[in-house]
C-alpha positions in Angstrom: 12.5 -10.7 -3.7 12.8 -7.8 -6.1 9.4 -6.3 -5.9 9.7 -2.0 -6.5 7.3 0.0 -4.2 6.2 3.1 -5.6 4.0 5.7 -3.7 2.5 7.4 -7.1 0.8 4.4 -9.0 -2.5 4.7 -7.8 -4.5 6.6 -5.4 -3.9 5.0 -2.5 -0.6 4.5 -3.3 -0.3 8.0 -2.9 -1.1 7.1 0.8 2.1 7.3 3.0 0.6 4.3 5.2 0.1 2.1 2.3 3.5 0.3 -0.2 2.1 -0.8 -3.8 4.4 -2.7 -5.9 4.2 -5.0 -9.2 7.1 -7.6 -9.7 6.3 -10.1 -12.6 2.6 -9.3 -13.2 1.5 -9.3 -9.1 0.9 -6.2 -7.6 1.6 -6.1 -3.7 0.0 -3.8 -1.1 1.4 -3.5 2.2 0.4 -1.2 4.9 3.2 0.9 6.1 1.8 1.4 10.1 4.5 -0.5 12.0 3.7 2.3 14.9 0.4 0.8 15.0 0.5 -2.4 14.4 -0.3 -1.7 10.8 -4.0 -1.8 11.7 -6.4 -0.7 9.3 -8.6 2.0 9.8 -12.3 2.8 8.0 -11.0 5.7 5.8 -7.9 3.0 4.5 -10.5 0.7 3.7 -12.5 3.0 1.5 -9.3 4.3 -0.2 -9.2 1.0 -2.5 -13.4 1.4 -3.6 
């Protein structure tokens, strides 16, 4: 897969425990919390409203 992460594209991109990336028109977010299980946490949730 080629998809490019970037951490600067968007506000919670700017968010070390979040990857954002956009390959052929689809934008991908992955959470970057292999430490914890990459669980998500309230304030994560409220970064994408």
């Amino acid at each position: 897969m080629s998809d490019q992460y970037s951490k600067n594209l968007s506000p919670a991109a700017e968010d070390e425990r979040f990857l954002y990336g956009v390959s052929e028109g689809i934008a991908t977010i992955s959470i970057n919390r292999a430490n914890k299980l990459n669980a998500l946490l309230p304030d994560m949730i409220l970064a994408f409203s």
